[in-house]
C-alpha positions as CSV (number, residue, x, y, z in Angstrom):
1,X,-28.9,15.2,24.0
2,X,-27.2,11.6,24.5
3,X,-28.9,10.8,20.5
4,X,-26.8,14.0,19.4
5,X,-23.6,13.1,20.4
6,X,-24.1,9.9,19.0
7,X,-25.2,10.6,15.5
8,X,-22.3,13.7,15.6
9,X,-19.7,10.7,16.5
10,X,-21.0,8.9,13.6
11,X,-20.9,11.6,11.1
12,X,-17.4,12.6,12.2
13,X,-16.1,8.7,12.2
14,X,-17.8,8.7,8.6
15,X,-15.9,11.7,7.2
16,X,-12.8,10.8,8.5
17,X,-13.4,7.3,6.9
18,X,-14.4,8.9,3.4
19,X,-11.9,11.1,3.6
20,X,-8.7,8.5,4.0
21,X,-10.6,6.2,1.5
22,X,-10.8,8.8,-0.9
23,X,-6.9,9.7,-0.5
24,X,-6.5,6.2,-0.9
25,X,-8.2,6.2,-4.1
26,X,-11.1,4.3,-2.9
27,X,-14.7,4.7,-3.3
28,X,-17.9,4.0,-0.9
29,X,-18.5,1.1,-3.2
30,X,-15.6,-0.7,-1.4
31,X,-17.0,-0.8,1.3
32,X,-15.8,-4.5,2.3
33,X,-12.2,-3.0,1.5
34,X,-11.4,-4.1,5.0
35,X,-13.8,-6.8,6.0
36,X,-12.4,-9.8,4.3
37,X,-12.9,-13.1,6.5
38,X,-9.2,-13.8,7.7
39,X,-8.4,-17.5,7.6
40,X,-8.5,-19.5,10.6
41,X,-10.6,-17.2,12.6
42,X,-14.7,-17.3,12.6
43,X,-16.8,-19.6,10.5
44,X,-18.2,-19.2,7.1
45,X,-21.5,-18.2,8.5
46,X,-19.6,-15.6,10.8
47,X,-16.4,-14.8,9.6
48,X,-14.7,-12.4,11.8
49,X,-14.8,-8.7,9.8
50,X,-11.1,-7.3,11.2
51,X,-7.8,-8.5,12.1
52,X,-5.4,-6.8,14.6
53,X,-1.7,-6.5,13.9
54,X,-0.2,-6.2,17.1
55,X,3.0,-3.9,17.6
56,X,4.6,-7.2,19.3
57,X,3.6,-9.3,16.2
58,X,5.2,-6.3,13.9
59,X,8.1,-5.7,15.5
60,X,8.9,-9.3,15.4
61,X,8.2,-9.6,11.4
62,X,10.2,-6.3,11.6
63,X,13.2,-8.2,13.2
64,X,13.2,-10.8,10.6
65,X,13.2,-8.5,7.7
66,X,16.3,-6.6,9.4
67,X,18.1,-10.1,9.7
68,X,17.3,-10.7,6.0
69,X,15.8,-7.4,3.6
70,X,13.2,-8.7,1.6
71,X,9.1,-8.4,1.1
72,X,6.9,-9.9,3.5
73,X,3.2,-10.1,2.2
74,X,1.2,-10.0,5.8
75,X,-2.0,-10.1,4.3
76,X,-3.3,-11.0,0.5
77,X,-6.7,-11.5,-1.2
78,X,-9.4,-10.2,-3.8
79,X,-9.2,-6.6,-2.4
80,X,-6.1,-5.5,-0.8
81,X,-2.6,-6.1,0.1
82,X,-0.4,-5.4,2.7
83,X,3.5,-5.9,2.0
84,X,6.4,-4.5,4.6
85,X,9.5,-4.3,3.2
86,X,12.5,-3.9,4.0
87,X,15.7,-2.7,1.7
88,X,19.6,-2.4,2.3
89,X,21.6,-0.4,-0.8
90,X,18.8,-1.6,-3.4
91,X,17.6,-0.3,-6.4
92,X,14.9,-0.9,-9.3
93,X,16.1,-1.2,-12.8
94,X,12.9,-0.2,-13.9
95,X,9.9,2.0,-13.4
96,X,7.2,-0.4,-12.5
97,X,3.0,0.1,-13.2
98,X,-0.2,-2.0,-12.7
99,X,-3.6,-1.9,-14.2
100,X,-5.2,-3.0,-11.3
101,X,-3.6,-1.5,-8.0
102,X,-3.2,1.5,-6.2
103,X,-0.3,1.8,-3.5
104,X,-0.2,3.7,-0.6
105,X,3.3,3.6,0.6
106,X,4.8,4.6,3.9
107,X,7.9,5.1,4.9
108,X,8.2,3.5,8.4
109,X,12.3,4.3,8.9
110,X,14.7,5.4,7.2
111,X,14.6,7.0,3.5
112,X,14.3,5.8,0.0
113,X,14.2,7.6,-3.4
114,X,11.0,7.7,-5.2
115,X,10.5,8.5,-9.0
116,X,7.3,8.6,-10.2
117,X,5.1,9.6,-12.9
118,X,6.0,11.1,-16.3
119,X,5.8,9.1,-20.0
120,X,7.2,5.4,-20.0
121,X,9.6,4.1,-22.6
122,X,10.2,1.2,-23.9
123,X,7.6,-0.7,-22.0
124,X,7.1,-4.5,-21.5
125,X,4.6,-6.4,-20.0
126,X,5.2,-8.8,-17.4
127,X,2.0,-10.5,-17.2
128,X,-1.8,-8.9,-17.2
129,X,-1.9,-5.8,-15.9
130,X,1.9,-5.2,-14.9
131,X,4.1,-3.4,-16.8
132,X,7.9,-2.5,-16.7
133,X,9.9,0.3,-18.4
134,X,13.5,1.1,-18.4
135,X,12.7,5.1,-18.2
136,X,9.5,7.6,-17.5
137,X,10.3,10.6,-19.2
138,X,9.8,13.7,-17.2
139,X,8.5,11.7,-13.8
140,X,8.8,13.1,-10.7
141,X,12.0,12.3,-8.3
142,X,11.7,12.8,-4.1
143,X,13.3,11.4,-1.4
144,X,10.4,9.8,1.5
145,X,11.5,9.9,4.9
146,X,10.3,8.6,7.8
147,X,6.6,9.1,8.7
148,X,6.1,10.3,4.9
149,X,3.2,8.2,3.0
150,X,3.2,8.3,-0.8
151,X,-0.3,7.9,-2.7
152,X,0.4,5.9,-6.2
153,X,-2.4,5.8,-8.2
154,X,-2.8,2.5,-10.5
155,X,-1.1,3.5,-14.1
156,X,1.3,5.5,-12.7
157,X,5.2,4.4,-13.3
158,X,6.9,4.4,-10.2
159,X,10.9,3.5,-9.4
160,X,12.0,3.3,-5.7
161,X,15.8,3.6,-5.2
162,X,17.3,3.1,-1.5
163,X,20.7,4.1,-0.9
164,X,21.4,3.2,3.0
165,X,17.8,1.3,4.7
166,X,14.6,1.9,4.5
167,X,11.9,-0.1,6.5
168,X,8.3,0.7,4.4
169,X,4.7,-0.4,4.9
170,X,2.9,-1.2,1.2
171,X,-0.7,-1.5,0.9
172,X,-2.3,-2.3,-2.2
173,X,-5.8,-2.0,-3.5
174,X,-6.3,-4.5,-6.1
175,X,-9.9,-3.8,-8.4
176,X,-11.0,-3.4,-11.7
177,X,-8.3,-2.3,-14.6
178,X,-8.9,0.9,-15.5
């Protein structure tokens, strides 16, 4: 009976870990996504596979950001990203897409205008793999509130307009160019 429960606890922890990869764009091939050695911690013959973020540690970096809006990238390497950000009465000139990364986007507090999608315009690129336009014809416009998480597939334009503050949580898959 005991072996039961176990394997049904691993099937359920699987499918709800396919499932939020999959949302995310992600596929069971990236399955070291998340187990990047952090720096400083472990060895290289044991490098530690996780890394915790308190809320202490976040509410500090939080704090900062409030003092002074801006990105802070808490974590970088060869798979992912994770930026928070935070914006006072800001707004993109232009719609903004990448060849190599996937965002997921959430909305931590406060709101912030999204356009996304739609045919760009007058294009330009700003190194390999990014690209800038001043329009998307026919994209998509929504205002992201908090708790709300936006999925941004890589090759989509996207434009994020903020009219009071919005605090928001970006993480970034970074692979292959499609």
């Amino acid at each position: 009976m005991e072996k039961n429960k176990i394997q049904e606890s691993s099937r359920r922890n699987f499918l709800r870990t396919a499932t939020v990869a999959a949302a995310a764009g992600f596929t069971l091939s990236d399955a070291k996504l998340f187990a990047a050695p952090v720096q400083g911690q472990g060895t290289a013959a044991t490098p530690d596979s996780f890394k915790v973020y308190t809320a202490e540690h976040l509410t500090e970096e939080w704090q900062a950001l409030d003092k002074a809006p801006a990105n802070k990238t808490i974590v970088i390497n060869a798979n992912y990203s994770i930026i928070l950000t935070v914006e006072k009465a800001k707004s993109a000139k232009e719609f903004e897409w990448h060849e190599g990364r996937d965002h997921v986007i959430q909305i931590v507090d406060g709101t912030t205008d999204y356009e996304v999608g739609g045919t760009p315009k007058g294009g330009h690129s700003t190194g390999p793999g990014e690209w800038l336009a001043p329009e998307s014809e026919g994209a998509t416009k929504m205002t992201l509130k908090k708790g709300d998480i936006l999925l941004v597939p890589r090759g989509t334009p996207h434009k994020r307009s903020t009219t009071d503050n919005v605090r928001l949580t970006i993480i970034s898959s970074i692979g292959p160019k499609a």
